[in-house]
C-alpha atoms as one frame of an Amber mdcrd trajectory, in Angstrom:
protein
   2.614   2.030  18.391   4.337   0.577  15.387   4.571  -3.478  13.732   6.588
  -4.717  11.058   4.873  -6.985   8.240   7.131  -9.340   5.872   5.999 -10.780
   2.927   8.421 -13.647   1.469   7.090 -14.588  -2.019   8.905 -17.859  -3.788
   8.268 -18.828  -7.723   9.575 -20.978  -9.829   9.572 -21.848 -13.416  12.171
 -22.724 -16.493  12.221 -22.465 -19.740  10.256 -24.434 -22.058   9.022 -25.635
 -25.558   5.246 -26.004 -26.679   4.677 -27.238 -29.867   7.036 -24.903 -32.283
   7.821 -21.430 -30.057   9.523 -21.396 -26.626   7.180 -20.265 -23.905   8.518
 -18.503 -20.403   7.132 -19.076 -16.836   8.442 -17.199 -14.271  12.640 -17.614
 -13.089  13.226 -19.239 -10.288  13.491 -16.621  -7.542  12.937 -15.999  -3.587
  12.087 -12.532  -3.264  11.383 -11.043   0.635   9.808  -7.518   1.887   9.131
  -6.060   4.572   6.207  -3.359   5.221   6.466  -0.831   8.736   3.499   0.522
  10.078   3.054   2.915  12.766  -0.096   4.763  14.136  -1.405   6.549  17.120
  -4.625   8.140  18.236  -6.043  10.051  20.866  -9.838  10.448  21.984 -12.022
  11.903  24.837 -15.539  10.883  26.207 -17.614  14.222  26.821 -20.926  15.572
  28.839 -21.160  12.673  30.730 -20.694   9.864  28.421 -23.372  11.302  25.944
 -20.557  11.968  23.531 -17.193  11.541  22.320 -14.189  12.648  19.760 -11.347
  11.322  18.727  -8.639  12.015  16.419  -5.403   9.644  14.628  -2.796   9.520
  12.329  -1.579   5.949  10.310   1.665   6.050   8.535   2.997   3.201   6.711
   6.345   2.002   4.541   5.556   0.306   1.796   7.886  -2.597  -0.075   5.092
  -4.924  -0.634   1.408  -4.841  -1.639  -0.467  -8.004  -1.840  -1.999  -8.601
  -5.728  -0.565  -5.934  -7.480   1.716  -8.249  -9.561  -1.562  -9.926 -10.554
  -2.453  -6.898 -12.159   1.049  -6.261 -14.874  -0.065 -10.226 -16.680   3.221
 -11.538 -18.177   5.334 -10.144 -16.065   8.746 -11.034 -14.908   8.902  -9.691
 -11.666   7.389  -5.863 -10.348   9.385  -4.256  -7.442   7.398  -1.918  -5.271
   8.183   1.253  -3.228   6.521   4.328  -1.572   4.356   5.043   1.891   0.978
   5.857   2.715  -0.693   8.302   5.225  -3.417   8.453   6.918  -5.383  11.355
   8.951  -8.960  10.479  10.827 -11.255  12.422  12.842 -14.843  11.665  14.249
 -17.508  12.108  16.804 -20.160   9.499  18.150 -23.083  10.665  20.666 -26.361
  10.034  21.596 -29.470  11.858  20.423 -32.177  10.673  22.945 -32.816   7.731
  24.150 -30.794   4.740  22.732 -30.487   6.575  19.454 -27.082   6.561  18.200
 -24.962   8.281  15.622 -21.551   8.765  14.869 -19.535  11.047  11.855 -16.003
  11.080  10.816 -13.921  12.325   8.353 -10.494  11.165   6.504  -7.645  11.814
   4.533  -4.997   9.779   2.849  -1.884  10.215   0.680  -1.038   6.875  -1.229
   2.851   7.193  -2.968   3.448   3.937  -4.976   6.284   3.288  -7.659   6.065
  -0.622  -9.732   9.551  -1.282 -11.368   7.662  -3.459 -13.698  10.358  -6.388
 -15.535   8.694  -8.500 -18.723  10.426 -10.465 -20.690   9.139 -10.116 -24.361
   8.988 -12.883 -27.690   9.619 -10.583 -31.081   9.520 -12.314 -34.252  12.464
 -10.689 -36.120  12.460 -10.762 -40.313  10.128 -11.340 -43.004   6.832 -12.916
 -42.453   7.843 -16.264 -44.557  11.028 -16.610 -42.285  11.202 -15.259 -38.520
  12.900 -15.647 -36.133  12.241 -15.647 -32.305  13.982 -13.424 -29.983  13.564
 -12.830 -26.262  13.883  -9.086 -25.426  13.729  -7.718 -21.597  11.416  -4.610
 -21.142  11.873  -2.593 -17.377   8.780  -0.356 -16.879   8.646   2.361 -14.414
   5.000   3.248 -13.103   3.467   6.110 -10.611   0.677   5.333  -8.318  -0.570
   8.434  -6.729  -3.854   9.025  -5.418  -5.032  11.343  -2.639  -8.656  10.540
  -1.409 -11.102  12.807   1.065 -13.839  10.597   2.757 -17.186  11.525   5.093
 -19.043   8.748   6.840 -22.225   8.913   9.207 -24.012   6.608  10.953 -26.925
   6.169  12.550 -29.128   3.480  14.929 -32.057   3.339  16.591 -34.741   0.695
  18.397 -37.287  -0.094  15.888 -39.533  -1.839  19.145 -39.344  -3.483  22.573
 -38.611  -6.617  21.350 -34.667  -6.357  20.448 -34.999  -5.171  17.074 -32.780
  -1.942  16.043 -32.656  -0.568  12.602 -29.604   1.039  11.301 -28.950   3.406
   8.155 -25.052   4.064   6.643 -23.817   6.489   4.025 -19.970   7.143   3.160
 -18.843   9.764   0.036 -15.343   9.318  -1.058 -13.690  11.830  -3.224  -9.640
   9.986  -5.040  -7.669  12.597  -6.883  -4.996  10.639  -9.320  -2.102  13.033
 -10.039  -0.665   9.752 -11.988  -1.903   5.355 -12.350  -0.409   3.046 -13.404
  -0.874   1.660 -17.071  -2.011  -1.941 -15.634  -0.867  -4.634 -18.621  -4.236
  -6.420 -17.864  -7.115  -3.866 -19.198  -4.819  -2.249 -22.011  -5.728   1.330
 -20.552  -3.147   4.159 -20.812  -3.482   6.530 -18.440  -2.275   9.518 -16.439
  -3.852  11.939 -14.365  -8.147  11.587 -13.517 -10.357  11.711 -10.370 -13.487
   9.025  -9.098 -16.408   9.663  -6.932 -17.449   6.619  -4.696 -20.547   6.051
  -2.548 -21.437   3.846  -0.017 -25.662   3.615   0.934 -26.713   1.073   2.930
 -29.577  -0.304   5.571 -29.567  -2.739   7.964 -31.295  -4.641  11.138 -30.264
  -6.700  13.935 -32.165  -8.437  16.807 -30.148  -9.722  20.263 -31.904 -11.249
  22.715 -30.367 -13.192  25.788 -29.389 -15.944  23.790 -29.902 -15.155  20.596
 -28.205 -12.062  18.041 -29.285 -12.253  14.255 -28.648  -9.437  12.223 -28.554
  -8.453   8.136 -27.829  -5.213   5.813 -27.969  -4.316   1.994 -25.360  -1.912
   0.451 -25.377  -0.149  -2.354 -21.694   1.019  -3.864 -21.913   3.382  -6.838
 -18.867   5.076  -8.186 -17.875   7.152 -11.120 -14.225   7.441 -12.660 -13.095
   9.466 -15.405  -9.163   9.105 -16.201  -6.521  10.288 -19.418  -3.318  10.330
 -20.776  -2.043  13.506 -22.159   0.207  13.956 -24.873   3.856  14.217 -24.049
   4.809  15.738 -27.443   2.680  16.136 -30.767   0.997  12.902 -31.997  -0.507
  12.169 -35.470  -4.030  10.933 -35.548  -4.727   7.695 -37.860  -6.547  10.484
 -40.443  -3.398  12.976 -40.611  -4.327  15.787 -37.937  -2.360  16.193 -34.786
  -2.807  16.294 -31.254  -0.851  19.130 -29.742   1.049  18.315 -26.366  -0.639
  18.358 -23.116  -4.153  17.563 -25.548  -5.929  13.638 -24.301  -4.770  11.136
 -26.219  -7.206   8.849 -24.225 -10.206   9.301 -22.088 -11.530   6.790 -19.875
 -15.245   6.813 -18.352 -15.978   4.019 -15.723 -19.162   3.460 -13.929 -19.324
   0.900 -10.849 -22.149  -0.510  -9.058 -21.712  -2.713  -6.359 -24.273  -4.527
  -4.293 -23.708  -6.177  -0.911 -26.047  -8.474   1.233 -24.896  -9.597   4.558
 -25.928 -11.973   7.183 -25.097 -12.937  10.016 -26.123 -15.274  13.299 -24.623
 -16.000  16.943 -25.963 -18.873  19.344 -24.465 -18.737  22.887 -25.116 -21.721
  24.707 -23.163 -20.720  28.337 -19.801 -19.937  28.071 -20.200 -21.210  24.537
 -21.211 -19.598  21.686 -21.700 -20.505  17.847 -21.886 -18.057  14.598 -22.393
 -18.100  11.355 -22.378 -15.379   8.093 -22.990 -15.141   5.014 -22.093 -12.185
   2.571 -22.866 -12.192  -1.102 -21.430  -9.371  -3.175 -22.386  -8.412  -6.855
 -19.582  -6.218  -9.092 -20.654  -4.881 -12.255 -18.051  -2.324 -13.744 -18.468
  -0.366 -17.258 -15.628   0.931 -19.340 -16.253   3.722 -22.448 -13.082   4.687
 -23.781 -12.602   7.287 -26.126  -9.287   6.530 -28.509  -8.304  10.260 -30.369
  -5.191   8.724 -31.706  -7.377   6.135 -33.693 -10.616   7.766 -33.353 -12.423
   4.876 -31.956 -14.648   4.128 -29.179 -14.162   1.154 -27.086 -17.301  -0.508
 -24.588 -16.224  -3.153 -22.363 -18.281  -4.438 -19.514 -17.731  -7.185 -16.638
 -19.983  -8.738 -13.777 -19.632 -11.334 -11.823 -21.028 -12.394  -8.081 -18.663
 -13.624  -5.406 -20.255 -15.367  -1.955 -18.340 -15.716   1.159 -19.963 -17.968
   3.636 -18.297 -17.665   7.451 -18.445 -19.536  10.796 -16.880 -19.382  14.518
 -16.582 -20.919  17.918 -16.252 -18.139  20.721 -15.389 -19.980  24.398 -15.128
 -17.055  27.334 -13.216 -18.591  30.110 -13.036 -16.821  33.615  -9.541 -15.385
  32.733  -9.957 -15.280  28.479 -11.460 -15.572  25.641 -10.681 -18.156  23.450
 -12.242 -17.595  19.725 -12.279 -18.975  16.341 -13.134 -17.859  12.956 -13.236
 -19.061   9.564 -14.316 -18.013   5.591 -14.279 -18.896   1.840 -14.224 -16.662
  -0.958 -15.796 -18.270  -3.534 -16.379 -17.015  -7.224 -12.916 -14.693  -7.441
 -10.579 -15.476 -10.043  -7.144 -14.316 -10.624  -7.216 -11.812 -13.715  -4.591
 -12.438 -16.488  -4.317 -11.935 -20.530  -4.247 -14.507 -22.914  -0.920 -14.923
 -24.558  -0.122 -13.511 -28.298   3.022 -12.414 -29.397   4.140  -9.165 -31.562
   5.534  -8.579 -34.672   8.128  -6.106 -35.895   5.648  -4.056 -37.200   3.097
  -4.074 -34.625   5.592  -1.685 -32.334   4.278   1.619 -33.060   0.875   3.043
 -34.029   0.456   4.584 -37.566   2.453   7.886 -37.924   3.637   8.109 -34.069
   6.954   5.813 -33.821   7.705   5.914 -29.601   4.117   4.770 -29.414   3.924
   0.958 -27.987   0.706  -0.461 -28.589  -0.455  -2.695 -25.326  -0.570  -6.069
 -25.897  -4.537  -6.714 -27.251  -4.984 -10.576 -25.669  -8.480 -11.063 -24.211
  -8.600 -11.075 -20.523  -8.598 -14.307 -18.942  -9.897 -15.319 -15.128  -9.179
 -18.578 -13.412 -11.140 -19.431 -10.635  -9.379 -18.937  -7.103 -10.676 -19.877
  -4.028  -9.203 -18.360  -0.555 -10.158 -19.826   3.068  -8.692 -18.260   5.773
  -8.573 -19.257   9.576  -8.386 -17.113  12.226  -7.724 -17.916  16.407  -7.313
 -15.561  18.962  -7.121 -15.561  22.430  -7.802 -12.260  24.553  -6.938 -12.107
  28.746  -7.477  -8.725  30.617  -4.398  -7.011  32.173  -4.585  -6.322  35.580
């Protein structure tokens, strides 16, 4: 089957003064998109029920991906483009018993291209007498990534009582032919690849009225990215760096923790739950500068919590359910404004080099509830 997604965004802004230098929000503007999706999938239960395989394919037009423009700070306006497919195959059986496992596999091919507008304040002249000028600035950037994933599962009764135990672990290989150079963490880049992980335990309990249930994951990952050289560069102490040499090399660690609860009442055709899910990021940057021989550290942490709730009511002919959660503790990134001078352009000795704009990141706190109601009736 196939759906259709539209995403309508509307701004507005003017021009204004603050204290002696005109400042820019964003133009008024009522920008539309619409995404296409299609997927399909086939599958087969085998040996009696004992186990099963099944195999799909996800394709998707893309004119529109949610947060992106939060990541290119300043910005004017970023117009997206490109598609994204998906291939998934897995099994699921049982080993003896009630034990249960399942494996699949994946690949995806993810095509993006940001038409990035900005609209730029240069101080033209002499330092004792300048003069503002706003300059437009169109950037075109590549998002490729191809990614190859494994996942297996596994459950199993843990006693008579209702308790099962459960045990989780995904390995996720991304190949970047080309990313983006995001505004936000001043990081040129081009090609580079990323190991991710995904470990985790859990247990659950349902009895008749009763179903309580909590896990603990663990999400390491490595990335190593860099920009090559397009043509030869001078190094800040004379030498040069040949093309196709790194200009820039980028090492990131992540670790990622999860804890997750959750808790259902039914009372009758009634039934009551509530979750909780606390999430800890901690992310490490070493960057390795061979156009100004430097070293750059940067690190960031922070913890967000997402407390949930719901009303189910099952009806003789439907099911009638709600569902609700807050994300609290996000922010929405952004860079503190600065402006440039005529002589800040290019880096020492290497003229069509722009040096990204040096601000210190900034993050206001955002808070997102969402609702959700459904209502599901059988077909006969």
């Amino acid at each position: 089957y196939k759906r259709q997604q539209q995403i309508r965004h509307e701004t507005a802004g003017r021009l204004i003064d603050v204290c002696c230098f005109p400042q820019t929000t964003n133009l008024l503007r009522d920008r539309s998109s619409t995404n296409l999706y299609g997927q399909a999938f086939v599958g087969r239960a085998e040996g009696d029920g004992n186990w099963s395989w099944g195999f799909g394919a996800a394709w998707a037009n893309l004119n529109a991906v949610d947060g992106v423009e939060l990541l290119y700070a300043g910005s004017q306006r970023v117009s997206q483009s490109g598609s994204d497919l998906t291939f998934r195959g897995g099994l699921s059986g049982t080993l003896s018993g009630e034990d249960q496992w399942e494996l699949s596999g994946a690949f995806r091919r993810f095509r993006m291209e940001h038409d990035v507008s900005y609209l730029d304040w240069f101080w033209r002249g002499i330092p004792e007498e300048t003069v503002p000028e706003l300059v437009p600035r169109l950037e075109q950037n590549l998002d490729r990534t191809n990614t190859w994933g494994v996942d297996a599962k596994y459950f199993r009764p843990v006693s008579e009582t209702g308790w099962r135990a459960g045990a989780m672990f995904t390995l996720n290989y991304k190949d970047h032919p080309k990313i983006p150079n995001y505004r936000i963490m001043n990081i040129p880049r081009d090609p580079g690849s990323s190991w991710a992980y995904n470990i985790g335990v859990g247990m659950a309990r349902d009895t008749e009225s009763t179903t309580f249930g909590f896990d603990v994951i663990l999400e390491p990952a490595w990335s190593n990215t860099w920009a090559d050289a397009a043509e030869a560069i001078r190094r800040i102490d004379g030498s040069l760096i040949e093309p196709g040499e790194k200009t820039i090399e980028n090492d990131f660690t992540f670790l990622n923790s999860k804890l997750r609860l959750g808790f259902e009442q039914r009372y009758g055709i009634a039934a009551m739950q509530l979750g909780l899910g606390v999430t800890a990021f901690d992310y490490d940057l070493t960057q390795l500068d061979r156009v100004q021989l430097s070293i750059r550290d940067q690190s960031e942490s922070w913890i967000e919590w997402t407390p949930s709730w719901g009303l189910t009511l099952a009806l003789d002919e439907a099911e009638i359910r709600y569902s609700g959660w807050t994300l609290l503790g996000a922010g929405a990134p952004g860079v503190a404004p600065g402006r440039f001078l005529e002589g800040d352009l290019a880096a020492p000795g290497a003229p069509d080099y722009l040096v990204a704009p040096s601000g210190p990141l900034t993050l206001d706190d955002v808070r997102v509830t969402t609702h959700q109601i459904s209502i599901s009736m059988p077909l006969r």
